[in-house]
N, C-alpha and C positions, 0 to 999 in steps of 0.2 A: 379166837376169831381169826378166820385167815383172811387176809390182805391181798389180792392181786391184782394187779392192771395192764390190760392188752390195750394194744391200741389197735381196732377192723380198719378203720379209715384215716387220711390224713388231710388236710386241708389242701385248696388248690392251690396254683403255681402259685397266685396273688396273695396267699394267706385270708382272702376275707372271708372263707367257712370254716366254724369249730370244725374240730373235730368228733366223730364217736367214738366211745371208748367204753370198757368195760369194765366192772372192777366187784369183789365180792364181798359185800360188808353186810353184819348182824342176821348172816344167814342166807342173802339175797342178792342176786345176780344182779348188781345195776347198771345201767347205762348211762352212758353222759354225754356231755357234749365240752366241751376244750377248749381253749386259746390260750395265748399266751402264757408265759413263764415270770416267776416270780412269787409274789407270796399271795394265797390263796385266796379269793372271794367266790363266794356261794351264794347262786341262786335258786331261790327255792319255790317253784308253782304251785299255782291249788288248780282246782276242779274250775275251768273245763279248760284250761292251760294244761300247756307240756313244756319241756326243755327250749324246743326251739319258740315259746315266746322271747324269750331273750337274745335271741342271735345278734339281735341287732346290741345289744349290751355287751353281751361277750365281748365283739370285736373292739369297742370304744376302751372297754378296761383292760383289754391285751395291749392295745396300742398305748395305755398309760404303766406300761410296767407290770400288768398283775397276769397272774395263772386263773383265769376266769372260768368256772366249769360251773355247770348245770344241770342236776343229773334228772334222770327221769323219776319219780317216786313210784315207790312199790304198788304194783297192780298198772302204772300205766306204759306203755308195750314201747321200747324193746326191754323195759324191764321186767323180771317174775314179777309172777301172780306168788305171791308166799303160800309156804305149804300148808300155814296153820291158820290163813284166811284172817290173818288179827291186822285193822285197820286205824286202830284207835291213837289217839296224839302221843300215847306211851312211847308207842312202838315208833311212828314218824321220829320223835326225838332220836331216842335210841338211834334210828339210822343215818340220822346226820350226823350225832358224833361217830358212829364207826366210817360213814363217808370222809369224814374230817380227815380221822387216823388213817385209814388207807391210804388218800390223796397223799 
């Protein structure tokens, strides 16, 4: 599995927008969203949510200490569409734990 995270954007002078960021887990290009530093919490949307439902989350648990990120799940943009089209709650799992491990 490779592991890597870019960061395209960065938050404003004020800190009060995640950041996006990018990183490559269980085959698939994801994208995220960021805040603060610390030990990690994970938020995870469903249909018809994205990342940025949580912004307003992000920020409250950065401000309490934690590395808050929210990543986009596979198929929804700026994250890949997967090559092999597989949707099913297997595969979601699988990619939270290689999300985990990256992060």
């Amino acid at each position: 599995m490779t592991t890597r995270s870019t960061a395209l954007a960065t938050p404003d002078a004020a800190g009060s927008e995640p950041a996006l960021k990018y990183v490559q887990a269980n085959g698939v290009r994801f994208a995220y969203l960021e805040q603060g530093s610390g030990p990690l919490v994970m938020f995870m949307h469903g249909f018809p949510d994205n990342a940025w439902s949580y912004r307003k989350q992000l920020q409250v648990f950065a401000d309490a200490g934690y590395r808050a990120v929210a990543p986009f799940l596979r198929g929804y943009a700026p994250t890949e569409i997967p090559a092999d089209g597989i949707f099913d709650p297997i595969a979601l799992g699988k990619d939270l734990e290689a999300l985990i491990a990256a992060l």
